[in-house]
PAZAZA-887474 format. One line per field, with one value per atom (N, C-alpha, C): residue in three letters; atom name; x, z, y. Coordinates in pm, whole numbers, m for minus. Atoms other than C-alpha are relative to their C-alpha. Layout:
% residues N
residu (ala / ...)
atome (CA / ...)
px (X / ...)
pz (Z / ...)
py (Y / ...)
END
This chain:
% residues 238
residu (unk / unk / unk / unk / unk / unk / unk / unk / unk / unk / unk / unk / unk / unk / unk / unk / unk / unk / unk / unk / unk / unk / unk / unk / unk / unk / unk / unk / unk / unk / unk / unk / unk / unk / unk / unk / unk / unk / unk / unk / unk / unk / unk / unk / unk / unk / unk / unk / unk / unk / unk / unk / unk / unk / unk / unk / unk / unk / unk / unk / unk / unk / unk / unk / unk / unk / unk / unk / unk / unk / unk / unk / unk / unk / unk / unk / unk / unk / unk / unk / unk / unk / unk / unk / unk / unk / unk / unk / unk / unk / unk / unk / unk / unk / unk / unk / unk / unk / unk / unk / unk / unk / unk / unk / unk / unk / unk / unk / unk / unk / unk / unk / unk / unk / unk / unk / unk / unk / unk / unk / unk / unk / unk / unk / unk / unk / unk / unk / unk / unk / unk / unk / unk / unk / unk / unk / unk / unk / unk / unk / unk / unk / unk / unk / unk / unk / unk / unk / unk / unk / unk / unk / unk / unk / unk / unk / unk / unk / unk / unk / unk / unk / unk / unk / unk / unk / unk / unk / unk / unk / unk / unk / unk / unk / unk / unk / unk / unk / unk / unk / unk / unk / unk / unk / unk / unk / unk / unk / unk / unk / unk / unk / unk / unk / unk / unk / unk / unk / unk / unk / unk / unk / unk / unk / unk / unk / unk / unk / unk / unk / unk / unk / unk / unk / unk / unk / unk / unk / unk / unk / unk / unk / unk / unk / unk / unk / unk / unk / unk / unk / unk / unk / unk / unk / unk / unk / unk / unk / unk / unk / unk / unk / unk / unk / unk / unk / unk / unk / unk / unk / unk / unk / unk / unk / unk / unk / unk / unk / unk / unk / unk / unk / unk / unk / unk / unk / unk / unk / unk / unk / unk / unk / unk / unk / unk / unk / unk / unk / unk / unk / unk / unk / unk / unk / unk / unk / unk / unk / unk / unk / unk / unk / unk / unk / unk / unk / unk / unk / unk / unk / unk / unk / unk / unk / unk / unk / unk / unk / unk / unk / unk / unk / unk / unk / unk / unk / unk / unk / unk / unk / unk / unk / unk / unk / unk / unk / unk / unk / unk / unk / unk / unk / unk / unk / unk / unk / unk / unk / unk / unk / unk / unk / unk / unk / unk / unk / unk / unk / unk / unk / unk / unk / unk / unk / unk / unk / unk / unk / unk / unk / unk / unk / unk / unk / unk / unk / unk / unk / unk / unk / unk / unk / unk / unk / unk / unk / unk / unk / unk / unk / unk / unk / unk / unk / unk / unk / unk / unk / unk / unk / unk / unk / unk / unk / unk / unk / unk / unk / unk / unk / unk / unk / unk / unk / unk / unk / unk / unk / unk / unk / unk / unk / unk / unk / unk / unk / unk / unk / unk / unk / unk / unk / unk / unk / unk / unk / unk / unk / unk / unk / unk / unk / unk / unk / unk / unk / unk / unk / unk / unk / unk / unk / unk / unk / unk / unk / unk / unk / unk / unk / unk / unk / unk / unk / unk / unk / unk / unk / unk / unk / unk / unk / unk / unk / unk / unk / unk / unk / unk / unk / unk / unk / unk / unk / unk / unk / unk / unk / unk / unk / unk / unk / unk / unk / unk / unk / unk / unk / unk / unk / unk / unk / unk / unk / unk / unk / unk / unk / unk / unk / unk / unk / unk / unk / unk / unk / unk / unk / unk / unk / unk / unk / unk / unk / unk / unk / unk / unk / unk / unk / unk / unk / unk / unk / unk / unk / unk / unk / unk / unk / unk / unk / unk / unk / unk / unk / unk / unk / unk / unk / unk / unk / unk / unk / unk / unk / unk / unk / unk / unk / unk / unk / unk / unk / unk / unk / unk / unk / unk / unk / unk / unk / unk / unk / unk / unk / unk / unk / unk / unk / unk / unk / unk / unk / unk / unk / unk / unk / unk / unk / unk / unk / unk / unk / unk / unk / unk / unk / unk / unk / unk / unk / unk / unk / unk / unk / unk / unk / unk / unk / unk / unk / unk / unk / unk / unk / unk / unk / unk / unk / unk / unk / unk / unk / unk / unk / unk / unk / unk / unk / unk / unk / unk / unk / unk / unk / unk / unk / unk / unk / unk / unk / unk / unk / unk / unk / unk / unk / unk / unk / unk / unk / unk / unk / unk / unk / unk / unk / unk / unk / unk / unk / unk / unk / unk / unk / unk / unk / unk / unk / unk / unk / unk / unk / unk / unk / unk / unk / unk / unk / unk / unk / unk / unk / unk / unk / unk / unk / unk / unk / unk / unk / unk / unk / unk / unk / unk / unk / unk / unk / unk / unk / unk / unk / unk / unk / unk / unk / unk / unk / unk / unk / unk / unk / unk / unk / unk / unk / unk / unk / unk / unk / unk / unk)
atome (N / CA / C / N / CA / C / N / CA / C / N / CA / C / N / CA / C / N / CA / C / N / CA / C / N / CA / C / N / CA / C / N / CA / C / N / CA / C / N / CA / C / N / CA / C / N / CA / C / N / CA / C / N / CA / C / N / CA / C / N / CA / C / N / CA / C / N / CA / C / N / CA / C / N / CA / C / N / CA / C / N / CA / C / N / CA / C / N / CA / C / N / CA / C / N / CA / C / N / CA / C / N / CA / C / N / CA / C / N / CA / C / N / CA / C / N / CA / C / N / CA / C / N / CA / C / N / CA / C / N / CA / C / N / CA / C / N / CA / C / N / CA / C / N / CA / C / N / CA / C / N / CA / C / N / CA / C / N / CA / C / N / CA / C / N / CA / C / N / CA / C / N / CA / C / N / CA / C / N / CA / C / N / CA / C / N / CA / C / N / CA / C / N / CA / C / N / CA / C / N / CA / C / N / CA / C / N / CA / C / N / CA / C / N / CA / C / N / CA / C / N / CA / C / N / CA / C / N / CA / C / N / CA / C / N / CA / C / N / CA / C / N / CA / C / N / CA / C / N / CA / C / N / CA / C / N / CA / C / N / CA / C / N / CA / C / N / CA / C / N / CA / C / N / CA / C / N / CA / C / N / CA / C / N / CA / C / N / CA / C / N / CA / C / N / CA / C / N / CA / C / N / CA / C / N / CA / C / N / CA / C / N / CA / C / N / CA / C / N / CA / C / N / CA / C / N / CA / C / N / CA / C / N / CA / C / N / CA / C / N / CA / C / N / CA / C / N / CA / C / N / CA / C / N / CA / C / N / CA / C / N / CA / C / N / CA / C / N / CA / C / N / CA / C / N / CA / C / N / CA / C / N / CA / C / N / CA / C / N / CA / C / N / CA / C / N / CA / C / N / CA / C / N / CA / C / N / CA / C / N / CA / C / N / CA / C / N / CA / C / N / CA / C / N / CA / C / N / CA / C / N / CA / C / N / CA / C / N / CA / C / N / CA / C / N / CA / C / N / CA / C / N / CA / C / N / CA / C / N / CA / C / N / CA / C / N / CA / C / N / CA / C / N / CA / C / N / CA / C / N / CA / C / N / CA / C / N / CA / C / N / CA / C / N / CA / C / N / CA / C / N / CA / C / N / CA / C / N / CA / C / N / CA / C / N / CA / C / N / CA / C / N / CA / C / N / CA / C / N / CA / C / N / CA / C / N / CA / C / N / CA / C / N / CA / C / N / CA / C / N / CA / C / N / CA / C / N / CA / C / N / CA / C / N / CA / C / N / CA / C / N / CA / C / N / CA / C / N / CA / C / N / CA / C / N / CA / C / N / CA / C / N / CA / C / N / CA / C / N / CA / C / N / CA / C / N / CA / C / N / CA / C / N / CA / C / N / CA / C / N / CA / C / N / CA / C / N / CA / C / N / CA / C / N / CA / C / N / CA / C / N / CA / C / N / CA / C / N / CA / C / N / CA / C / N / CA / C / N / CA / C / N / CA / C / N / CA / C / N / CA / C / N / CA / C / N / CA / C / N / CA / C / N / CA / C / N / CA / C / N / CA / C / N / CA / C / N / CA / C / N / CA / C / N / CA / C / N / CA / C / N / CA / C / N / CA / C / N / CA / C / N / CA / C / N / CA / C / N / CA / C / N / CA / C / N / CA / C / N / CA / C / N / CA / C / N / CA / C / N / CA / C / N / CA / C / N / CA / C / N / CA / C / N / CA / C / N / CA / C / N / CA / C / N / CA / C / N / CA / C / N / CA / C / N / CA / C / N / CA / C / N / CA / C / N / CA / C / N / CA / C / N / CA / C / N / CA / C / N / CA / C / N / CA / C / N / CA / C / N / CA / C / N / CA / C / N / CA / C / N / CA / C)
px (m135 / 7427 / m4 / 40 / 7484 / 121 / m139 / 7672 / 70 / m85 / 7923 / m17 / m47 / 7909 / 77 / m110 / 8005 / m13 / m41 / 8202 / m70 / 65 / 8040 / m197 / 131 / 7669 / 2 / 1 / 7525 / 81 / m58 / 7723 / m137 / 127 / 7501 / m51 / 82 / 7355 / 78 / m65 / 7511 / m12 / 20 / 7433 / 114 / m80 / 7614 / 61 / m50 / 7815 / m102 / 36 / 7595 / 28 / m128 / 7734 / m101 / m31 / 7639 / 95 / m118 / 7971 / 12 / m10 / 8016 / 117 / m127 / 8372 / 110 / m70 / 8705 / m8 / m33 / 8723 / 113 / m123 / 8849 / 73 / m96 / 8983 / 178 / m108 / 9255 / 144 / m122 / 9542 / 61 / m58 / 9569 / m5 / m78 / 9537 / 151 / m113 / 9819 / 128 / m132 / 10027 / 12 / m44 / 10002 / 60 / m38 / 10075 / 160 / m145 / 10389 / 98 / m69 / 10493 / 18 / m24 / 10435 / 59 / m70 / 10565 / m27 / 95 / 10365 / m99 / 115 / 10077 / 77 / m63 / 10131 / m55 / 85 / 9889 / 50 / m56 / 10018 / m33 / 3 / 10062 / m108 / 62 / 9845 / 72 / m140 / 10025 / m36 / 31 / 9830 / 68 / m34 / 9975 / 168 / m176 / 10341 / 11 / m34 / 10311 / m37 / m7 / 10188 / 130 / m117 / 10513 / 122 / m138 / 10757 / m45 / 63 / 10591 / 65 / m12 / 10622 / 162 / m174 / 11017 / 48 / m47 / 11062 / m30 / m20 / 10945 / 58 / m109 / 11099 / 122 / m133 / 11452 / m13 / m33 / 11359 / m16 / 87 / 11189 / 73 / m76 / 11451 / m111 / 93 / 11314 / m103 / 77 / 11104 / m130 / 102 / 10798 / m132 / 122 / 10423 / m79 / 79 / 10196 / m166 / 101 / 9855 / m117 / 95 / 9632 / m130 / 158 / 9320 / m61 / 10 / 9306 / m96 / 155 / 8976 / 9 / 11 / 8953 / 125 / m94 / 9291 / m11 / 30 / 9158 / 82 / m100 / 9340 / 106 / m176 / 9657 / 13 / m36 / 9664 / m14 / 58 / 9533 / 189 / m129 / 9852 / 117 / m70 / 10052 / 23 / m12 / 9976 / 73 / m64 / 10057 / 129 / m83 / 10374 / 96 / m94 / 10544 / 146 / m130 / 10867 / 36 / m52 / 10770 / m54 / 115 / 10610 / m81 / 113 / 10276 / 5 / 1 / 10235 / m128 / 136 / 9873 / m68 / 39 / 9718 / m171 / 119 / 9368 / m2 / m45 / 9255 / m161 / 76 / 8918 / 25 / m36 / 8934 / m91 / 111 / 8646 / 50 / m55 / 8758 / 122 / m161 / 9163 / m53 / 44 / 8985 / 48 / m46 / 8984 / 152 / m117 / 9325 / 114 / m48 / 9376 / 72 / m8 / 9405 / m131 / 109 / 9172 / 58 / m36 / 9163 / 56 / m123 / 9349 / 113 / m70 / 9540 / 100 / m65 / 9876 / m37 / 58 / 9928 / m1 / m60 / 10043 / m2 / m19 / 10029 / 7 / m65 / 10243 / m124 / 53 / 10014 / 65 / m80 / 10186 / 117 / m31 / 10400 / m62 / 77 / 10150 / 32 / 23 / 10197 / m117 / 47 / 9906 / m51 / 18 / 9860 / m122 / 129 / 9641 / 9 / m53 / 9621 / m48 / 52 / 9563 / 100 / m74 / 9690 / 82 / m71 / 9749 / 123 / m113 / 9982 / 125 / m71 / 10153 / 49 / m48 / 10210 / 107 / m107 / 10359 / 111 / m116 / 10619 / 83 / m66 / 10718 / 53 / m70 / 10804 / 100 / m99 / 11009 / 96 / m135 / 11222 / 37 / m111 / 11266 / m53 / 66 / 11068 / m56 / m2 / 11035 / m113 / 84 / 10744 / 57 / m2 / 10774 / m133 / 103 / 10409 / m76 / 114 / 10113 / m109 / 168 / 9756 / m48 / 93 / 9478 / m149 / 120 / 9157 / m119 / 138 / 8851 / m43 / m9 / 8934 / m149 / 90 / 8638 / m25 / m35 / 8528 / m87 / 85 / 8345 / m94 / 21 / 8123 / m90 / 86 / 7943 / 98 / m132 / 8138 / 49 / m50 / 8140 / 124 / m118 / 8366 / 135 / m62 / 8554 / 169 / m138 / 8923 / 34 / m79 / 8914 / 27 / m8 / 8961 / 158 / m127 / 9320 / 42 / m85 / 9407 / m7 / 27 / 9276 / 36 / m46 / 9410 / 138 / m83 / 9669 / 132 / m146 / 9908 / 0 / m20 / 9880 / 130 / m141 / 10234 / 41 / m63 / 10346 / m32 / 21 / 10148 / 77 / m109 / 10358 / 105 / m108 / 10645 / 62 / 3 / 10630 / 38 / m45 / 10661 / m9 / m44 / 10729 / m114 / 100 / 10416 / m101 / 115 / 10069 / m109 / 85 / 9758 / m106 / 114 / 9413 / m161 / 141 / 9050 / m124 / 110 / 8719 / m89 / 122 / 8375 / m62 / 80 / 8320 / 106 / m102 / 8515 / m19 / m72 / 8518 / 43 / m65 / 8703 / 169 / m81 / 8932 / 59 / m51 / 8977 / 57 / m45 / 9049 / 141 / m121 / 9309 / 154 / m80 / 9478 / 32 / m52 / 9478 / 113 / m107 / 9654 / 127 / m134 / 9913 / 93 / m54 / 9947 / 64 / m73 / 10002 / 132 / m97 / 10230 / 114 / m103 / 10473 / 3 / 20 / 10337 / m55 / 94 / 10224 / m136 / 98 / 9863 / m122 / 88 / 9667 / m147 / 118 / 9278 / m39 / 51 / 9108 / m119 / 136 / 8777 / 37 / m112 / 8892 / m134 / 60 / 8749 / m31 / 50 / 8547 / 134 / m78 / 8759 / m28 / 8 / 8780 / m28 / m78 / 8970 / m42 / m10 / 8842 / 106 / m111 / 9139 / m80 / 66 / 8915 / m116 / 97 / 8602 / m133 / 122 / 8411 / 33 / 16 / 8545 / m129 / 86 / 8365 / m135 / 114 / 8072 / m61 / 48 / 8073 / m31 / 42 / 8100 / m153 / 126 / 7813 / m65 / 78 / 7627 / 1 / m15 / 7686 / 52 / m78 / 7905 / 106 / m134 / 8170 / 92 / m115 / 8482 / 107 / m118 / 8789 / 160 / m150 / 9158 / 77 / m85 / 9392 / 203 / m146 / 9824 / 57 / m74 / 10054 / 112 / m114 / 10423 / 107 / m20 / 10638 / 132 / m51 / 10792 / m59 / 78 / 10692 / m121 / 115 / 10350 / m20 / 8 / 10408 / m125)
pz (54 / m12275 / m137 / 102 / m12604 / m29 / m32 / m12680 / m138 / 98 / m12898 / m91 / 153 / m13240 / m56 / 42 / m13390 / m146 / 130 / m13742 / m100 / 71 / m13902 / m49 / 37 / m13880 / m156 / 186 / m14240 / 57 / 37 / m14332 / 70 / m6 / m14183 / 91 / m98 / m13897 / 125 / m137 / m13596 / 23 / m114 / m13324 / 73 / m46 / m13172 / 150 / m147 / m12827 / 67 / m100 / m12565 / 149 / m137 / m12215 / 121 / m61 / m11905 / m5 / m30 / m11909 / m97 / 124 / m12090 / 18 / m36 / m11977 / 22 / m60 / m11920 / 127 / m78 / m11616 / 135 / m127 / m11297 / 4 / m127 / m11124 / m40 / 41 / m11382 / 25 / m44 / m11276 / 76 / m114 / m10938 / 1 / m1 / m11036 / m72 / 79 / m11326 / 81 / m147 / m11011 / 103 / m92 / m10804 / m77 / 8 / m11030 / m48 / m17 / m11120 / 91 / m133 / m10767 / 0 / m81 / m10771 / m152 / 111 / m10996 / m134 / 105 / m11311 / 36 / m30 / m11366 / m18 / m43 / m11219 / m17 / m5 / m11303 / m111 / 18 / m11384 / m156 / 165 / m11775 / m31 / 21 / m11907 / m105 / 50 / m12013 / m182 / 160 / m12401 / m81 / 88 / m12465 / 75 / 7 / m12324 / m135 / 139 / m12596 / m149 / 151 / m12869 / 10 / m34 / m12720 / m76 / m21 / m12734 / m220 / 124 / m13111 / m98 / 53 / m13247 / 45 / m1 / m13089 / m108 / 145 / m13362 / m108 / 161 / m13647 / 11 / m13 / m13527 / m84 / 13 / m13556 / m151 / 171 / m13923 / m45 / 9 / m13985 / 17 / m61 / m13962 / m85 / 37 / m14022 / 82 / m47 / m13932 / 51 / m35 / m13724 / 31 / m34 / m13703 / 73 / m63 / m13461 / 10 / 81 / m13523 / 124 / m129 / m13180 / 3 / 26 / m13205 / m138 / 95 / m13539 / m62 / 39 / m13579 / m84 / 113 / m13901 / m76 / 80 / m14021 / m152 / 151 / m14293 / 25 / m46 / m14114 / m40 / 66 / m14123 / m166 / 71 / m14459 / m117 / 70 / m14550 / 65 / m84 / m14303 / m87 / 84 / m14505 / m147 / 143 / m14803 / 14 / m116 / m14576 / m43 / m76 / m14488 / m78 / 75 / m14752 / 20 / m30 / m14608 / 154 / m130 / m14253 / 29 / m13 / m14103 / 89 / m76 / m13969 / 101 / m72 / m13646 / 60 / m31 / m13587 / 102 / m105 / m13277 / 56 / m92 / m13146 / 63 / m115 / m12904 / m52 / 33 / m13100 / m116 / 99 / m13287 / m109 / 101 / m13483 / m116 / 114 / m13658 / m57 / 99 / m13718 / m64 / 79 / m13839 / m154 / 89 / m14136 / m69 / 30 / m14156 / 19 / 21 / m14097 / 130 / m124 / m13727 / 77 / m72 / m13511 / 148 / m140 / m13149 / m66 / 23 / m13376 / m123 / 116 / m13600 / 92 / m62 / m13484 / 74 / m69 / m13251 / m103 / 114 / m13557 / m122 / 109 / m13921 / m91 / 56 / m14163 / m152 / 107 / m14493 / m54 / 118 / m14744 / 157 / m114 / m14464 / 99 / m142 / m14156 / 19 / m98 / m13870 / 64 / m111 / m13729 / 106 / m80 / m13361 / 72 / m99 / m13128 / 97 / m140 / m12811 / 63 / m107 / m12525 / 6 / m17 / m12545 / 112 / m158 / m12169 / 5 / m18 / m12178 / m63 / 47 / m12480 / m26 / m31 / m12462 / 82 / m146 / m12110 / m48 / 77 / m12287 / m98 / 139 / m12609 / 92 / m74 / m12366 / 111 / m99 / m12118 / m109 / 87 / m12420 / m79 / 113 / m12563 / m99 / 117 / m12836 / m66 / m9 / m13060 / m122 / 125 / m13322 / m88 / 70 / m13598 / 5 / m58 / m13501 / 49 / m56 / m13307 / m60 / 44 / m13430 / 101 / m85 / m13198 / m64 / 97 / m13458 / 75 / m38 / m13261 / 90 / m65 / m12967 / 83 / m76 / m12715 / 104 / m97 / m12569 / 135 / m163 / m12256 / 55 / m37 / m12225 / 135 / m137 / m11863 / 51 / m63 / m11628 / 85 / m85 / m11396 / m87 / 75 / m11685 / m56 / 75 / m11773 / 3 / 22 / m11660 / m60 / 84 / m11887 / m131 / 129 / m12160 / 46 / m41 / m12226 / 52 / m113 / m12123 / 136 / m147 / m11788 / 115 / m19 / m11784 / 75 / m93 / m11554 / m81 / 122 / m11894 / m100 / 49 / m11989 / m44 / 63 / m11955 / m84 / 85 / m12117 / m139 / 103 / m12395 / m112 / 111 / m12469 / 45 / 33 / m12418 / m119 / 117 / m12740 / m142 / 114 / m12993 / 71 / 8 / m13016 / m58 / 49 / m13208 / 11 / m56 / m13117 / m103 / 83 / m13378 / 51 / m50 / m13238 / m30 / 108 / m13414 / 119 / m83 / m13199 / m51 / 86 / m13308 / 159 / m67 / m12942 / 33 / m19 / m12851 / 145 / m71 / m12498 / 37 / m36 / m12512 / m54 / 97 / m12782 / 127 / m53 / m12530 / 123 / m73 / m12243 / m22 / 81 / m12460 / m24 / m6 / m12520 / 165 / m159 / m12120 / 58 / m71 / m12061 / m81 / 33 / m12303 / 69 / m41 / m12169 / 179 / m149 / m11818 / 8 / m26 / m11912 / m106 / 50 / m12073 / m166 / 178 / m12445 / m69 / 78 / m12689 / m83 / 52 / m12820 / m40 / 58 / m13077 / m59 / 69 / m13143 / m67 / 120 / m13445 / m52 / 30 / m13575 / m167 / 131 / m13883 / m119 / 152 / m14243 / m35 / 49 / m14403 / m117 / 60 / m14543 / m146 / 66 / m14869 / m65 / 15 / m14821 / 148 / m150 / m14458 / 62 / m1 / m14280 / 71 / m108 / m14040 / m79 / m18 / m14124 / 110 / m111 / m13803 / m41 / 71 / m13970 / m145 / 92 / m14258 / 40 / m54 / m14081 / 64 / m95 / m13830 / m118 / 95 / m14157 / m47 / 27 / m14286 / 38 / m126 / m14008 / 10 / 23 / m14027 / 150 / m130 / m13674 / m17 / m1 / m13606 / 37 / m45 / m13583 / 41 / m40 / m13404 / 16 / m50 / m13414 / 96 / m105 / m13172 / m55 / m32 / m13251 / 62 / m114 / m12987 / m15 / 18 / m12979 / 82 / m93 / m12728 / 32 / m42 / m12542 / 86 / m84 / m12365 / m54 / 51 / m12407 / m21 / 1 / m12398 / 121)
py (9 / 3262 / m68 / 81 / 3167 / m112 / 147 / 2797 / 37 / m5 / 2738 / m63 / 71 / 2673 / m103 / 11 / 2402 / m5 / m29 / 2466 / m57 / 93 / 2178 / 20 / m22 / 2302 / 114 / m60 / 2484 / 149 / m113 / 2812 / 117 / m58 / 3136 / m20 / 22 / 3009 / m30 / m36 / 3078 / 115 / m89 / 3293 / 51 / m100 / 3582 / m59 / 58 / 3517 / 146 / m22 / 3610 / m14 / 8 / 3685 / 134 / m137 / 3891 / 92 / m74 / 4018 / 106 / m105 / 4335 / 46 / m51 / 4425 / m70 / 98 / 4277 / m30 / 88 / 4061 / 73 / m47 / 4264 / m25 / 55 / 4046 / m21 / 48 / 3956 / 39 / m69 / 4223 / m88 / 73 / 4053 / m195 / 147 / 3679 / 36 / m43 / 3817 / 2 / m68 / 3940 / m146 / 101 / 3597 / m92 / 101 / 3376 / 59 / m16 / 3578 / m56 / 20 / 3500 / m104 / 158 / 3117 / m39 / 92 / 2840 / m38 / 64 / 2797 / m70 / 102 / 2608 / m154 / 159 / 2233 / m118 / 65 / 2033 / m122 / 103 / 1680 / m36 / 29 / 1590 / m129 / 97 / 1339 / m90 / 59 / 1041 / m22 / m36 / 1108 / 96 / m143 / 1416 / 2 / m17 / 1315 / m116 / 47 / 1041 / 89 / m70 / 1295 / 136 / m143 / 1551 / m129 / 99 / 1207 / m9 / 16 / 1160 / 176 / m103 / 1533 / 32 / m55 / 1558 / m115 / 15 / 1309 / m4 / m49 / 1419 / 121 / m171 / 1802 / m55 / 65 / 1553 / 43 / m3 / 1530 / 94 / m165 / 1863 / 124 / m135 / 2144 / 101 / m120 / 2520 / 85 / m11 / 2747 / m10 / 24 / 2708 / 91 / m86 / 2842 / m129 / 74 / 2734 / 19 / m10 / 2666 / m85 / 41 / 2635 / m22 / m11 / 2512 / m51 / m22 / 2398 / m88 / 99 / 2201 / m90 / 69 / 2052 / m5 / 8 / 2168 / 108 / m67 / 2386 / 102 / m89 / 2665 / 7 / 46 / 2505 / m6 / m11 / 2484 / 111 / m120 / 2816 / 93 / m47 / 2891 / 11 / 84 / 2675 / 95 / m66 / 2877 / 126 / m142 / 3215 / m2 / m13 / 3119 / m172 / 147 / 2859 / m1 / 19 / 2869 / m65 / 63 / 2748 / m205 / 144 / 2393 / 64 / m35 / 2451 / m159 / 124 / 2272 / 29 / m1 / 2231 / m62 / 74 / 2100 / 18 / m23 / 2032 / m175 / 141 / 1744 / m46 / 72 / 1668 / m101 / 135 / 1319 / 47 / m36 / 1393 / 111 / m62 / 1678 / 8 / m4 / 1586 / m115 / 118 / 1263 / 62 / m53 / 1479 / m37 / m27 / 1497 / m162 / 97 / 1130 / m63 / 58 / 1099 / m41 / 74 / 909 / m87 / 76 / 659 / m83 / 142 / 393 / 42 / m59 / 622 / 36 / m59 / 800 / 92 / m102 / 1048 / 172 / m93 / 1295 / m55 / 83 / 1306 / 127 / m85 / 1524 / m16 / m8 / 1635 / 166 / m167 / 1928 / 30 / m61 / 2147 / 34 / 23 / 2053 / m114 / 87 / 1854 / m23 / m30 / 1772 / m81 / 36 / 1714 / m59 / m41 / 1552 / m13 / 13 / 1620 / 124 / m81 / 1906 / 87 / m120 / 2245 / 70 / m43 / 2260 / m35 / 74 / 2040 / 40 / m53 / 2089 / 115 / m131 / 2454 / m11 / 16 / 2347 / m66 / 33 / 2126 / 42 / m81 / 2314 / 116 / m115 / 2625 / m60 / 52 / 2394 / m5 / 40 / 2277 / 106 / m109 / 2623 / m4 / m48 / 2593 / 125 / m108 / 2893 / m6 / 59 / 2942 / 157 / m128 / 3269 / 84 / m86 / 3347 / m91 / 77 / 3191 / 30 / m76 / 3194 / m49 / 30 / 3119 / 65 / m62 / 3144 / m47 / 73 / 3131 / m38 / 55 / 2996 / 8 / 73 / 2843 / 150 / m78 / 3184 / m26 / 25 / 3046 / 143 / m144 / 3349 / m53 / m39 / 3255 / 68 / m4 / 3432 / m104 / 45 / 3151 / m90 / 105 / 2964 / 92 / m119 / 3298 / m57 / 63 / 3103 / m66 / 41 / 2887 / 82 / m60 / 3173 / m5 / m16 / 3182 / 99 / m147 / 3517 / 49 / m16 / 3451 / m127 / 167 / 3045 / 32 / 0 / 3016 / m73 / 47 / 2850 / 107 / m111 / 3197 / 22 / m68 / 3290 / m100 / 62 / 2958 / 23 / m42 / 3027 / 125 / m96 / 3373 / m41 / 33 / 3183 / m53 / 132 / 2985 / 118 / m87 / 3332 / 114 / m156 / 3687 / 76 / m19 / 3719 / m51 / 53 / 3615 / 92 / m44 / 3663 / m111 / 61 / 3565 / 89 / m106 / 3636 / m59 / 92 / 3597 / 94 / m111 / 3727 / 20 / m74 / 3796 / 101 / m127 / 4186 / m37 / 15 / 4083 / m62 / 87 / 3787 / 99 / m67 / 4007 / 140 / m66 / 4278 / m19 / 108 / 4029 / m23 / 44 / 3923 / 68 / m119 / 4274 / 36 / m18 / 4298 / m74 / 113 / 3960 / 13 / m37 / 4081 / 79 / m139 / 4406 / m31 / 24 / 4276 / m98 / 19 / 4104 / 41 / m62 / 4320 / 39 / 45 / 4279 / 135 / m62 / 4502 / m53 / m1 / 4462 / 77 / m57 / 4561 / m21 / 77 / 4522 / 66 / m79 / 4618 / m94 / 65 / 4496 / m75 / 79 / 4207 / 76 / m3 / 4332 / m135 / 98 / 4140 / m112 / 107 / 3816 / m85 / 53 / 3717 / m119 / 100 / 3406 / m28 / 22 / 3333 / m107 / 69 / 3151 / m122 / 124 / 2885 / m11 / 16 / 2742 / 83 / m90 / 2944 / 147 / m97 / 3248 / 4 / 24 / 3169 / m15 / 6 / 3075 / 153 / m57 / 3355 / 151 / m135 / 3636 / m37 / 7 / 3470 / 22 / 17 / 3478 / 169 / m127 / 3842 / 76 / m51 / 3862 / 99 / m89 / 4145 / m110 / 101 / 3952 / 133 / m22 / 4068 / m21 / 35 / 4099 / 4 / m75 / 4130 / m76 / 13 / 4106 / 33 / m18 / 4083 / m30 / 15 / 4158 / 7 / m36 / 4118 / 92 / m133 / 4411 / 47 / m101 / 4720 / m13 / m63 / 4793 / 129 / m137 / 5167 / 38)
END
């Protein structure tokens, strides 16, 4: 199997995702179909990431406008490539490693948040906060998800999001969903867990990037990986 990269090693050198798996993930229809039936995922908040939720509802207070959300966002370079995207919204950026929002001026004795240009950014655990921002209704104008952690054993294959059980909360949060991975079957995974649940999605193999939006983009072109798109809109799927 091959591990995960991280962003920070030299440009170019990173290795391809390696996986037995060459296909989407059976089983996913029928977890898709139970958890419809039961209550959401339940799994008790951690009292870190209700203080970085109690933290981010007030700066929102001050913050009117629209919102992009920015999952996963390592170092932050993203976000402000986002930022550039999309100069009319606030980027709200979230990852739960210290080390790399350090960057950005958070740390274990720093806040839980810290506003730079039109980014917020978070720290804290996606489980969670997903699960909160969709209780309160929160609405974003698009989601990214650049990169995300594709767990290629299969025995780890649930924690990919499109097979995570904070799946649906996740498309609760926009109408639009944009997510890049340089492995195609996390990417086609992805287009399934839309499609089951009511979404339209589209994958397409990303052109080479100019302007790469993440750091592991950048890396992973170098490196000379196929990268992948997938946008998701919600609706019928046809």
């Amino acid at each position: 199997m091959g591990r995960v990269i991280d962003s920070d090693e030299l440009p170019g050198n990173s290795s391809p995702v390696r996986s037995s798996q060459l296909g989407c993930d059976p089983g996913a229809p029928r977890r898709q179909r139970r958890r419809a039936a039961g209550e959401g995922y339940q799994r008790p908040f951690a009292e870190y990431n209700l203080a970085a939720w109690q933290a981010l509802l007030r700066w929102r207070e001050d913050h009117p406008g629209p919102l992009i959300l920015d999952s996963g966002c390592g170092t932050g370079d993203s976000s402000l490539a986002l930022n550039q995207r999309h100069p009319e919204a606030w980027i709200i950026a979230v990852d739960k490693s210290i080390a790399r929002l350090a960057r950005r001026g958070l740390g274990a004795a720093a806040p839980m948040l810290h506003q730079q240009a039109r980014c917020c950014f978070v720290l804290g655990d996606l489980v969670d906060l997903w699960r909160l921002m969709a209780a309160a209704g929160w609405q974003f104008e698009r989601h990214y998800l650049l990169y995300p952690n594709p767990w290629p054993k299969p025995g780890m294959r649930l924690r990919r999001w499109p097979l995570h059980p904070v799946w649906p909360d996740l498309l609760r949060l926009s109408a639009v969903v944009e997510m890049r991975s340089n492995w195609e079957v996390y990417a086609a995974e992805f287009v399934q867990g839309l499609q089951l649940q009511g979404w339209r999605g589209q994958l397409q193999r990303l052109a080479w990037q100019a302007q790469p939006l993440s750091p592991f983009e950048a890396k992973y072109q170098a490196s000379g990986h196929s990268l992948w798109q997938v946008v998701g809109s919600a609706g019928s799927s046809g």
